[in-house]
NUNUGU-990705 format. One line per 3 residues: number of its first residue (from 0); for each residue x, y, z of N, C-alpha, C. Coordinates in Angstrom, 1 decimal, always signed. Layout:
N
NUM> X:Y:Z:X:Y:Z:X:Y:Z | ...
***
This chain:
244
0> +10.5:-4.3:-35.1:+9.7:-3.8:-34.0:+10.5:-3.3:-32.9 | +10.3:-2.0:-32.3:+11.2:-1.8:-31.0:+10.4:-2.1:-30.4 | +11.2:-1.4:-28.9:+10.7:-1.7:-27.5:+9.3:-1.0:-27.3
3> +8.2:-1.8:-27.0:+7.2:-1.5:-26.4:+6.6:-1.7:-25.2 | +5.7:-0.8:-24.1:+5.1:-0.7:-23.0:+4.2:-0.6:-23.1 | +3.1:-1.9:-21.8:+1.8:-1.7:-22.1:+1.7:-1.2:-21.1
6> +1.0:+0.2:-20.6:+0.9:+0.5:-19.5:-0.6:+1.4:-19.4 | -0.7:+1.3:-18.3:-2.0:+2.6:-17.7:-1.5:+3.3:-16.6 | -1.1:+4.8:-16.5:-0.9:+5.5:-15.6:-1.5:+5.7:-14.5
9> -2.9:+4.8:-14.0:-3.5:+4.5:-12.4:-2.9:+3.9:-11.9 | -1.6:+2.9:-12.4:-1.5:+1.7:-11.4:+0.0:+2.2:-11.6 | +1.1:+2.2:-10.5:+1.8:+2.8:-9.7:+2.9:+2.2:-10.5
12> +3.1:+0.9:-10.4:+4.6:+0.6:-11.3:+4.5:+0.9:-12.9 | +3.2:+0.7:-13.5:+3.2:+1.6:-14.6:+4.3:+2.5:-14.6 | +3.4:+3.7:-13.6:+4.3:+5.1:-13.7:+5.6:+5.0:-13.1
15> +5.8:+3.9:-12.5:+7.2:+3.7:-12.2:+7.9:+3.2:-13.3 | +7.8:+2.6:-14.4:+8.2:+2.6:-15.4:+8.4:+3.3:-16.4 | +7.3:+4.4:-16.5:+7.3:+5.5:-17.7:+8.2:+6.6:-17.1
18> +8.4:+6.8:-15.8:+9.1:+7.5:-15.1:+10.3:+7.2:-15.8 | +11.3:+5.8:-15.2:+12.5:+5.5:-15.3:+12.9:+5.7:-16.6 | +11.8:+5.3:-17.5:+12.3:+5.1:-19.4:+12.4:+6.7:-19.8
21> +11.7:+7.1:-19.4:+12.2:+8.3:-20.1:+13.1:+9.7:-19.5 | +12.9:+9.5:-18.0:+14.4:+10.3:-17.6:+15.5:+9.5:-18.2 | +15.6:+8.0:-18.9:+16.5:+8.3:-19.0:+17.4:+7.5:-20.8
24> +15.8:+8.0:-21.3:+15.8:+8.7:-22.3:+16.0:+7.2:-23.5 | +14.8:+6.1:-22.4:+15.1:+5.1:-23.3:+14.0:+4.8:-24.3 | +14.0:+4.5:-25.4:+13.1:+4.8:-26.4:+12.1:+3.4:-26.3
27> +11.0:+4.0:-26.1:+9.6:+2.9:-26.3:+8.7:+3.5:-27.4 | +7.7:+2.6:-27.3:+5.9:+2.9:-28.0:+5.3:+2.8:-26.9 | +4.5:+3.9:-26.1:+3.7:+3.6:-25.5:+2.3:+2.9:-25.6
30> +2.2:+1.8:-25.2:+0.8:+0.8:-25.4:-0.2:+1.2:-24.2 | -1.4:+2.1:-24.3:-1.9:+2.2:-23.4:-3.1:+0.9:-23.5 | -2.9:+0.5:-22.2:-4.2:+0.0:-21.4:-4.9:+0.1:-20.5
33> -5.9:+0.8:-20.8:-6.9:+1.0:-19.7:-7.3:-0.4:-18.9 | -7.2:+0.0:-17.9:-7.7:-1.2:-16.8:-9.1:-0.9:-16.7 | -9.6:+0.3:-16.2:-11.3:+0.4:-16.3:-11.9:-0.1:-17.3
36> -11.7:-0.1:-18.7:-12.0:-0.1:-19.7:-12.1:-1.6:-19.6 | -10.9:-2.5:-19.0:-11.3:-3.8:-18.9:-10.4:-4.4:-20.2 | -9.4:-3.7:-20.8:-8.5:-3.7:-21.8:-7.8:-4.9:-21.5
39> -6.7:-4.9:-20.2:-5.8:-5.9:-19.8:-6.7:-7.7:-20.3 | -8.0:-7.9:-19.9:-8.6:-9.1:-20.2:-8.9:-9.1:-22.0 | -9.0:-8.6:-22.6:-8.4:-8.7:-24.2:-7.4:-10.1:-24.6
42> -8.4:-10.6:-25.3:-7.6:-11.5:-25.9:-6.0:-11.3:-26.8 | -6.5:-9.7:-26.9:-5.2:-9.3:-28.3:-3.8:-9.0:-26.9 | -4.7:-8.9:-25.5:-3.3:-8.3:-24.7:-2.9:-9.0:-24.2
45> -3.7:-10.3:-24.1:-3.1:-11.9:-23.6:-1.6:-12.4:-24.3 | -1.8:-11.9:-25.4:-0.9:-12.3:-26.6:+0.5:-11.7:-25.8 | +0.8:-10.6:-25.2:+1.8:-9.5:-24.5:+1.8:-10.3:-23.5
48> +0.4:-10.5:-22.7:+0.5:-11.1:-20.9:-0.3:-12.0:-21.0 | +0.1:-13.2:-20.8:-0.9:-14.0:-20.5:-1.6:-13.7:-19.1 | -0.9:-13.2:-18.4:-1.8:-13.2:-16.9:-2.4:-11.8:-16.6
51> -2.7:-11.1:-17.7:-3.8:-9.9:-18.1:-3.3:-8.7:-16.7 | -2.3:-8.5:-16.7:-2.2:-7.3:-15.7:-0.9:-6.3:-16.5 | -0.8:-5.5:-16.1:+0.0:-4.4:-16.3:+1.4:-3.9:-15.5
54> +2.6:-3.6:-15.8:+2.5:-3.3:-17.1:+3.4:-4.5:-17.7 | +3.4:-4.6:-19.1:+4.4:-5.7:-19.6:+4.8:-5.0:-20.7 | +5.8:-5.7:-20.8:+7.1:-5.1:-22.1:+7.1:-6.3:-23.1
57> +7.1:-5.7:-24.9:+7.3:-6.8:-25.5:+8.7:-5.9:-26.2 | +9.7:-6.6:-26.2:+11.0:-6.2:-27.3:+11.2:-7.2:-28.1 | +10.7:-6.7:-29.5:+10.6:-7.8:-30.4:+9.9:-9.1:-30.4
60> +10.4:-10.2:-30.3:+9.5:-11.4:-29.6:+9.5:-11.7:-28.5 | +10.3:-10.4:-27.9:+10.3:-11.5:-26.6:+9.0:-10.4:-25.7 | +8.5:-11.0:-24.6:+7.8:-10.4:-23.8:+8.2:-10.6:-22.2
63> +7.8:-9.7:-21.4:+8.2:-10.0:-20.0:+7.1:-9.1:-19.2 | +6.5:-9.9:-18.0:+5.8:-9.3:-17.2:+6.5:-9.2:-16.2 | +5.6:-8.3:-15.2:+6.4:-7.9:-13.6:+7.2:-6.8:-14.0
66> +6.6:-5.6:-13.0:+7.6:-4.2:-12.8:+9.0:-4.3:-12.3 | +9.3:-4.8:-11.8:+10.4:-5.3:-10.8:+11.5:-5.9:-12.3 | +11.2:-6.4:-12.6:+11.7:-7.4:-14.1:+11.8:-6.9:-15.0
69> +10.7:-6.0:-15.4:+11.0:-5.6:-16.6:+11.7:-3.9:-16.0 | +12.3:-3.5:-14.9:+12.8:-2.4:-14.9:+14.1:-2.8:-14.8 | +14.8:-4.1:-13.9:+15.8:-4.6:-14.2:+16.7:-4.9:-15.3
72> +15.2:-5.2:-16.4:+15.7:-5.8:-17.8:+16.2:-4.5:-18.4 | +15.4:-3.3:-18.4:+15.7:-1.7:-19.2:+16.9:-0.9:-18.6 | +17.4:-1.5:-16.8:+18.6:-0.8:-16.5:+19.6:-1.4:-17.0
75> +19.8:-2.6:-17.5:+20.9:-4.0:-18.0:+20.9:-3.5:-19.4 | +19.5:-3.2:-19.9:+20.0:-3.8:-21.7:+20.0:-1.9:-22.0 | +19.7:-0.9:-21.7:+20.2:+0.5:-22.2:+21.5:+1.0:-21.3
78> +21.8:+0.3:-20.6:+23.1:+0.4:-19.5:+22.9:+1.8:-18.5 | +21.9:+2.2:-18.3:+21.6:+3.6:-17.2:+22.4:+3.7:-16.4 | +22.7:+4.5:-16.0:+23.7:+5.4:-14.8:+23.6:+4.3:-13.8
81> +24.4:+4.3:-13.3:+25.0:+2.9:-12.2:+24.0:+3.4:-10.6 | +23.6:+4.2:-10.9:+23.2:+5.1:-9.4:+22.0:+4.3:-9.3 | +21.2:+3.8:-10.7:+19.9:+3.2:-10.6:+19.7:+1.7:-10.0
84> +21.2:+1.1:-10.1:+20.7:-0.1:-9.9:+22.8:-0.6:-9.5 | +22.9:+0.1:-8.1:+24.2:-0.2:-8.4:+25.1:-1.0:-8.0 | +26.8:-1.1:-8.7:+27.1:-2.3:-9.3:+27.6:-2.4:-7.7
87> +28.0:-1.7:-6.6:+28.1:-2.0:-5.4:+27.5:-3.1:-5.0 | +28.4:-4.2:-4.2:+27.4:-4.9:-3.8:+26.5:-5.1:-2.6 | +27.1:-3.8:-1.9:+25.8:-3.9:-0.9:+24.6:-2.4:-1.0
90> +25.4:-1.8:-1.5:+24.3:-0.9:-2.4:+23.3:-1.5:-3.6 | +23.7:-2.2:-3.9:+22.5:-2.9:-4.9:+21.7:-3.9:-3.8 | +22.5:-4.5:-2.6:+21.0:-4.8:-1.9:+20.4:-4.6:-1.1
93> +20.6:-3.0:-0.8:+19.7:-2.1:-0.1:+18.5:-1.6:-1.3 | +18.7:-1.8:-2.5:+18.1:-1.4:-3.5:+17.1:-3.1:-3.3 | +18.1:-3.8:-3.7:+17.5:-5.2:-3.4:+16.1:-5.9:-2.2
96> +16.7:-5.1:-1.5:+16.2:-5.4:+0.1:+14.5:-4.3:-0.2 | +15.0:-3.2:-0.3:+13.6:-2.7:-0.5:+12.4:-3.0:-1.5 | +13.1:-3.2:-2.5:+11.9:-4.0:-4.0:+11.4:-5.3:-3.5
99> +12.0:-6.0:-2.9:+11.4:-7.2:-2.0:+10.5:-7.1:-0.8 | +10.4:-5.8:+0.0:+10.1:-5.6:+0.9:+8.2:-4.9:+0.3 | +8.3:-4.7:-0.5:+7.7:-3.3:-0.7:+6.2:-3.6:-1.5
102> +6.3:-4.8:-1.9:+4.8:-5.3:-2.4:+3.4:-5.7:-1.4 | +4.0:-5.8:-0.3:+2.8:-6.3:+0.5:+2.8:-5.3:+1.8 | +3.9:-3.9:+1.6:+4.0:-3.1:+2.5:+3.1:-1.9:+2.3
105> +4.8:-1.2:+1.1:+3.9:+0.5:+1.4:+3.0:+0.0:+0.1 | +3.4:-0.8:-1.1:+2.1:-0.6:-2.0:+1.0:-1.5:-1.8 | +1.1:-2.6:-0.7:-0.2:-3.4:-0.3:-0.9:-2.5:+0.2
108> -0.4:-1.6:+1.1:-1.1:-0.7:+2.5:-1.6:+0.4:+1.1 | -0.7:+1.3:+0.6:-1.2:+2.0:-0.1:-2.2:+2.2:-0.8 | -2.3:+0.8:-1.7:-3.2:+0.7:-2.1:-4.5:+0.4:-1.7
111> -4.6:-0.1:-0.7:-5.8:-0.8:+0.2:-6.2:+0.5:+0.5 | -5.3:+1.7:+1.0:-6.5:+3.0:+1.4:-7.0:+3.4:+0.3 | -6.4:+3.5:-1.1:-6.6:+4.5:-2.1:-8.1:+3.5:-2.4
114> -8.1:+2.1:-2.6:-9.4:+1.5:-3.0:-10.4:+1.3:-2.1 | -10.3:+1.7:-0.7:-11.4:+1.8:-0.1:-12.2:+2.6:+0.4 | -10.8:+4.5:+0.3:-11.3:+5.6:+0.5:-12.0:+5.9:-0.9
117> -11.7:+5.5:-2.3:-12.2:+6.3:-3.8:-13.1:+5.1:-4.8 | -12.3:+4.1:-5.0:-13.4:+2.8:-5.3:-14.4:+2.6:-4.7 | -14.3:+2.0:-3.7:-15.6:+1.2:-2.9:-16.4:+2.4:-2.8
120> -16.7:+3.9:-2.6:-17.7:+4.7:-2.3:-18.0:+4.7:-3.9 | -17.6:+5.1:-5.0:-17.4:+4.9:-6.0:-18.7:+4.0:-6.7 | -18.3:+2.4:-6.0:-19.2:+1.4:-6.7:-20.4:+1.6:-6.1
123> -20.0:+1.2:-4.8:-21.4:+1.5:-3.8:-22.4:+2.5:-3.5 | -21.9:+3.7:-3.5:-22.5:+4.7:-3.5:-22.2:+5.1:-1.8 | -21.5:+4.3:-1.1:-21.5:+4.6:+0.3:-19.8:+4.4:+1.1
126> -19.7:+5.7:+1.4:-18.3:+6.1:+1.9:-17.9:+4.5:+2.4 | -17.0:+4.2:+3.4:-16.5:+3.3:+4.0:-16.4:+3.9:+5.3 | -17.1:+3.4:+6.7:-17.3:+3.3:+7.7:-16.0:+4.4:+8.2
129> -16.3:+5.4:+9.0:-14.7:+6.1:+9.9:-14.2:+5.1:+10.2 | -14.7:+4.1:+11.1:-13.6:+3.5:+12.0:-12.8:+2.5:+11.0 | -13.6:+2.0:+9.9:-12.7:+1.2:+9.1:-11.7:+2.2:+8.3
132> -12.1:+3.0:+7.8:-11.2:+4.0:+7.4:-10.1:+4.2:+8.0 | -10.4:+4.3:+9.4:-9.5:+4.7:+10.0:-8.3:+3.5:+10.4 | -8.6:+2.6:+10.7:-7.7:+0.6:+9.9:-6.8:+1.1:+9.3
135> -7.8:+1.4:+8.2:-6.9:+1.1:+7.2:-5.6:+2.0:+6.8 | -5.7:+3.4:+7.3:-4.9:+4.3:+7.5:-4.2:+4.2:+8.7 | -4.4:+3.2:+9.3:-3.5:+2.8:+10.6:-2.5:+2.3:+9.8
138> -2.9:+1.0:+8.9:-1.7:-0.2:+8.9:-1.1:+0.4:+8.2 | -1.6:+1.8:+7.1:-0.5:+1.9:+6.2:+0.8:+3.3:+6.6 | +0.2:+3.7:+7.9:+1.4:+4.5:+9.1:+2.1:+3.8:+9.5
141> +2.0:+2.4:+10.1:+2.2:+1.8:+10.3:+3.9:+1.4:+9.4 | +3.4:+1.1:+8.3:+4.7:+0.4:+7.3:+5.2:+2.0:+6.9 | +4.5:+3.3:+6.9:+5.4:+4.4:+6.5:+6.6:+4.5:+7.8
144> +6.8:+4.0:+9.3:+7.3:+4.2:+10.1:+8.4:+3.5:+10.1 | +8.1:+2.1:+9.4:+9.0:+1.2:+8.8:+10.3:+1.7:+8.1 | +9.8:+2.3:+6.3:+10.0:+2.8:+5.8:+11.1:+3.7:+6.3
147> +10.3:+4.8:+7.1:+11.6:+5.8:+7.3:+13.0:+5.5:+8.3 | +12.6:+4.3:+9.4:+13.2:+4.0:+10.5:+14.0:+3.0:+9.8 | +13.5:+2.2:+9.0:+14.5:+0.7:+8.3:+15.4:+1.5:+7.1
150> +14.2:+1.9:+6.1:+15.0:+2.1:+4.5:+15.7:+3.2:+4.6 | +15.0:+4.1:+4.6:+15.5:+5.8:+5.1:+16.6:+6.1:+6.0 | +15.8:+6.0:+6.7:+16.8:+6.4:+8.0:+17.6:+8.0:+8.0
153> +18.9:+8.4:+8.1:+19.3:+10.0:+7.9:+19.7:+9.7:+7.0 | +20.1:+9.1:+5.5:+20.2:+9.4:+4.3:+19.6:+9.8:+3.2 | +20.0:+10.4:+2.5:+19.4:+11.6:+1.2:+18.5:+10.2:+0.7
156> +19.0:+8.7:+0.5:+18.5:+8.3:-0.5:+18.6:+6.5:+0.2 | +17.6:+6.0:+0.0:+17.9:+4.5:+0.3:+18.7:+3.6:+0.4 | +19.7:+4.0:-0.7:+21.3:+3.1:-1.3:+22.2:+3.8:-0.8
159> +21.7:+5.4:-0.2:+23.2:+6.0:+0.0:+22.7:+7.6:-0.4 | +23.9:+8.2:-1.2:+23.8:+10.0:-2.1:+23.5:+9.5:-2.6 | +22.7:+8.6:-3.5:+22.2:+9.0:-5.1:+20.8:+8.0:-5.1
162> +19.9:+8.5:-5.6:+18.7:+8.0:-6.3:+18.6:+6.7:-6.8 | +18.0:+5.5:-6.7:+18.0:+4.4:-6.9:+16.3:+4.1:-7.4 | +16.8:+2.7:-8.2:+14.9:+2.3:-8.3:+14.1:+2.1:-7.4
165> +15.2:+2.0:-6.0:+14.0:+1.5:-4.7:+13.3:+3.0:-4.4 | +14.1:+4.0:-5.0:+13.5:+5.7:-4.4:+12.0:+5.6:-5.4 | +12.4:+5.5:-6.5:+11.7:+6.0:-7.3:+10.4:+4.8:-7.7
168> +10.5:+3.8:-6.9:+9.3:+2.8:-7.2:+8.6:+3.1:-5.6 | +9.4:+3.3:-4.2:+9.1:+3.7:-3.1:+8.0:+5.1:-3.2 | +8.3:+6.5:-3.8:+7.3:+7.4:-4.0:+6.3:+7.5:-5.0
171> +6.8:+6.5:-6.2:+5.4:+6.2:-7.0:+4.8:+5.4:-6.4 | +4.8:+4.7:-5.2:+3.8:+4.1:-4.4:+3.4:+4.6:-3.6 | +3.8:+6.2:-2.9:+3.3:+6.7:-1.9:+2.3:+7.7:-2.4
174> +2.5:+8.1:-3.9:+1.3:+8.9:-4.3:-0.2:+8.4:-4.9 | +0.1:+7.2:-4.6:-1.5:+6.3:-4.8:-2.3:+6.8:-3.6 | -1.9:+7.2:-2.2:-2.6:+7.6:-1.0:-3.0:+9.1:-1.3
177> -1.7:+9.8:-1.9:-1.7:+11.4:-2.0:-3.0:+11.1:-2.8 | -3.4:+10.0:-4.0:-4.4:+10.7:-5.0:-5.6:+10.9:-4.4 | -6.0:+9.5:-3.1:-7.2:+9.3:-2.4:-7.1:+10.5:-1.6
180> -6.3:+11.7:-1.3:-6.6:+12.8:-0.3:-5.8:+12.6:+0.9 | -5.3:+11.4:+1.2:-4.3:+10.9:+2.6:-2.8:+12.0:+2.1 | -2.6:+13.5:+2.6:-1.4:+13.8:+2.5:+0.0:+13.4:+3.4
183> +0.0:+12.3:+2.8:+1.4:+11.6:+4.7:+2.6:+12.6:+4.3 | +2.6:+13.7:+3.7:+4.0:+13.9:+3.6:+3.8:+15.3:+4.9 | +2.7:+15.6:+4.7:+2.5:+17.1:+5.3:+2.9:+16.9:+6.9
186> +3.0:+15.8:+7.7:+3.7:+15.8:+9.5:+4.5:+15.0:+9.3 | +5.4:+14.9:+7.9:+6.7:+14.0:+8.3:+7.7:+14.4:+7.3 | +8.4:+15.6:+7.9:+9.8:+16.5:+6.9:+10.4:+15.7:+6.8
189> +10.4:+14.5:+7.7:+12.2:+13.5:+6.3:+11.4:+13.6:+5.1 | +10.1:+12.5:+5.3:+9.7:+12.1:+3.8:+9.6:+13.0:+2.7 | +9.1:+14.3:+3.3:+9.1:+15.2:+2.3:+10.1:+15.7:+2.1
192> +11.2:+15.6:+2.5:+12.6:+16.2:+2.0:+12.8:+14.9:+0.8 | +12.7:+13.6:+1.5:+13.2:+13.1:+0.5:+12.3:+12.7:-0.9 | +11.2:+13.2:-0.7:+10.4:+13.2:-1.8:+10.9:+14.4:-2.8
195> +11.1:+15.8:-2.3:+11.9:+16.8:-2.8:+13.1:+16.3:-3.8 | +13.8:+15.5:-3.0:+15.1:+14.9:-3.9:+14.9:+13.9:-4.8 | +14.0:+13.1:-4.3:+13.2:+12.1:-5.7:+12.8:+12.6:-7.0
198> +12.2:+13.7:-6.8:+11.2:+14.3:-7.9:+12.4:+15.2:-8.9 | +13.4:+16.0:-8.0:+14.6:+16.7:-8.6:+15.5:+16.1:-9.8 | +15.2:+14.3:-8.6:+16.3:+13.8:-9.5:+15.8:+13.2:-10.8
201> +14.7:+12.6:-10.9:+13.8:+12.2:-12.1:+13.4:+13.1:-12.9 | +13.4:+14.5:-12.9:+12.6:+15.7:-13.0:+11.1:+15.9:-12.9 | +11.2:+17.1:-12.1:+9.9:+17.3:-11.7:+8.3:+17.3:-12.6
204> +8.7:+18.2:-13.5:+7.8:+17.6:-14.8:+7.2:+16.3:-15.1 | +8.2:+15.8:-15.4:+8.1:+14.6:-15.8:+7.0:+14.0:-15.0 | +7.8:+13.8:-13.1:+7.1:+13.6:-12.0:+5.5:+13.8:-12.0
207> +4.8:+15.2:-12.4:+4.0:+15.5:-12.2:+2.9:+15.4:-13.4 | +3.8:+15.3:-14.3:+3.0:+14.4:-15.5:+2.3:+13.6:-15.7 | +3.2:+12.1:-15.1:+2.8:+10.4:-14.8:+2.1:+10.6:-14.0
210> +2.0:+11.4:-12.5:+0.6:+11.4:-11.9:-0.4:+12.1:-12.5 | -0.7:+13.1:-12.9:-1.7:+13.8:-13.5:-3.0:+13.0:-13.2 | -3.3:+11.6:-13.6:-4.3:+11.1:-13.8:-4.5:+10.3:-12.4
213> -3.4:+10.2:-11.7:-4.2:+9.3:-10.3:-4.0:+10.5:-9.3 | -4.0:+12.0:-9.4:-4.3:+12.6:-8.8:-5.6:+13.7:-9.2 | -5.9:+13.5:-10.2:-7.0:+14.3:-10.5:-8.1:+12.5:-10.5
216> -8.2:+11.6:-10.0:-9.2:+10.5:-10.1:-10.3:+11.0:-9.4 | -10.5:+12.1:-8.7:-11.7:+12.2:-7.9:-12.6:+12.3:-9.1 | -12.6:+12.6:-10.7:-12.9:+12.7:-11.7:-13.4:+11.1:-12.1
219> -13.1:+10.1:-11.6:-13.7:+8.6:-12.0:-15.1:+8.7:-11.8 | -15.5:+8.7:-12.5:-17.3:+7.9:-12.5:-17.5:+6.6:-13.1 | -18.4:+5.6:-12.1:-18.8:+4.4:-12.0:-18.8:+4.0:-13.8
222> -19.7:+5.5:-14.8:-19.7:+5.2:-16.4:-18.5:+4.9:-16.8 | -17.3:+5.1:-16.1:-16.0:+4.7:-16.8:-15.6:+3.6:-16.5 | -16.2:+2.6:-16.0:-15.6:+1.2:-15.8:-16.3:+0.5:-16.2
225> -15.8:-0.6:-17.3:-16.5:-1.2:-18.1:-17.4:-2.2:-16.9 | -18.5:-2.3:-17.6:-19.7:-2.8:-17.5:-19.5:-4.3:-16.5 | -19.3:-5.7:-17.2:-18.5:-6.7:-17.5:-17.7:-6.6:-15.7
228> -17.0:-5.2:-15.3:-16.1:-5.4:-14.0:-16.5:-4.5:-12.9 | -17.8:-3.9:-12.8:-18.0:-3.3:-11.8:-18.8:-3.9:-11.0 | -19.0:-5.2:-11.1:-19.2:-6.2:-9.9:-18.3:-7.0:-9.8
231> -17.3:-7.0:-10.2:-16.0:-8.2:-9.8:-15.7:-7.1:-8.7 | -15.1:-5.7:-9.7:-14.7:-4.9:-8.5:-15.5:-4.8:-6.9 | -16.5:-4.6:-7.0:-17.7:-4.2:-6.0:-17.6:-5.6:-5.0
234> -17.4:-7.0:-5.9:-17.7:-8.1:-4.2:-16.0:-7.9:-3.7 | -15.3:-7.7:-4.8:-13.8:-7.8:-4.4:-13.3:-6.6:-3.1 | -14.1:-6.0:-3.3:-13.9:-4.3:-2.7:-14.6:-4.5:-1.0
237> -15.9:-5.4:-1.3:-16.4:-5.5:+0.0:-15.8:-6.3:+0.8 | -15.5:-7.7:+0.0:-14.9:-8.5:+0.9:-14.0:-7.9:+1.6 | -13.0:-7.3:+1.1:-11.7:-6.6:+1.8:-12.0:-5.8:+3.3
240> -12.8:-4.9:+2.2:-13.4:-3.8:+3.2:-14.1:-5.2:+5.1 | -14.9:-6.0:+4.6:-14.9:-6.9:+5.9:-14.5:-7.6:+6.7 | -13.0:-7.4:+6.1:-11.6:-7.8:+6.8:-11.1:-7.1:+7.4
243> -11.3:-5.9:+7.9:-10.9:-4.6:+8.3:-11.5:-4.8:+9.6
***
């Protein structure tokens, strides 16, 4: 049995992983799992994850959850260009420093707009308030300011000249906002420059491939989510939303 991915191209380290595997040309089976669909709670995908989320890797018998972990494990065991993960050691913890940083920042923030501008109107049937809207697009300017002034800063790339996983897991998380309609790159030329150099270096194709589907989502209808989760979604969505 080779290497297999369970993944769904909505949720961001997915595509941060189908991204990395195959620029660089590491050989999987793609395992799709629909999350609407309500696939990940599957008893047969428990067997991969016990903790039913995405994405997870089985190689052979062994299994591993967590994006972070299982991209660590694919730059170690196919040996990828040192630029992704490198053996410098303070360039590996600027790489370090931002994958730690980055769960409760730009993809906490990120995603909190994408599910309250495109979900919640979605379930409900009713937009989300301007002014909360407007929250919630605060806090996540907020951590983009972060971003450019801490990680960024005047270099081409996070770690330094060259492309790292902090680049390429950093803009697969900035285009969860692009899918809700939030364009943050259009009044801020660093980011878009260095989004330019992100996408160059992974190839752009590729790039515009793995998003395809969380940028065309204005296409979700309520009939695509299984049954069984559009009330977990909907109290989970509001509670949030009344934390705002």
């Amino acid at each position: 049995m080779g290497l297999e991915l369970y993944l769904d191209l909505l949720s961001q380290p997915c595509r941060a992983l189908y991204i990395f595997a195959r620029s660089n040309g590491i050989p999987f089976e793609f395992k799709q799992v629909e999350l609407m669909k309500g696939q990940h709670r599957t008893e047969e995908f428990q067997k991969v994850n016990v903790l039913m989320k995405v994405p997870a890797l089985r190689d052979g018998s062994f299994t591993l959850a967590e994006s972070i972990a299982i991209l660590l494990y694919l730059a170690r065991k196919f040996k990828t260009p040192d630029h992704w993960y490198p053996s410098d050691l303070q360039k590996r913890a600027r790489v370090d420093e931002y994958l730690s940083w980055q769960h409760v920042n730009i993809r906490g923030k990120g995603s909190k707009l994408f599910l309250m501008k495109v979900l919640l109107p979605l379930l409900t049937g009713q937009p989300l308030p301007p002014e909360k809207l407007e929250s919630v697009t605060e806090e996540l300017n907020v951590v983009l300011k972060q971003f450019e002034e801490k990680f960024l800063q005047d270099k081409p790339f996070i770690a330094g000249s060259e492309v790292s996983l902090a680049d390429l897991v950093a803009l697969v998380e900035l285009m969860q906002p692009v899918g809700a309609g939030y364009n943050l790159f259009e009044e801020r030329p660093k980011l878009a420059e260095w989004r330019r150099r992100v996408e160059e270096a992974v190839g752009k194709q590729l790039f515009q491939e793995a998003h395809e589907g969380i940028l065309n989502v204005k296409n979700l209808t309520a009939d695509k989510i299984a049954p069984e989760l559009l009330e977990h979604f909907k109290h989970q969505l509001l509670k949030q939303a009344s934390q705002n």
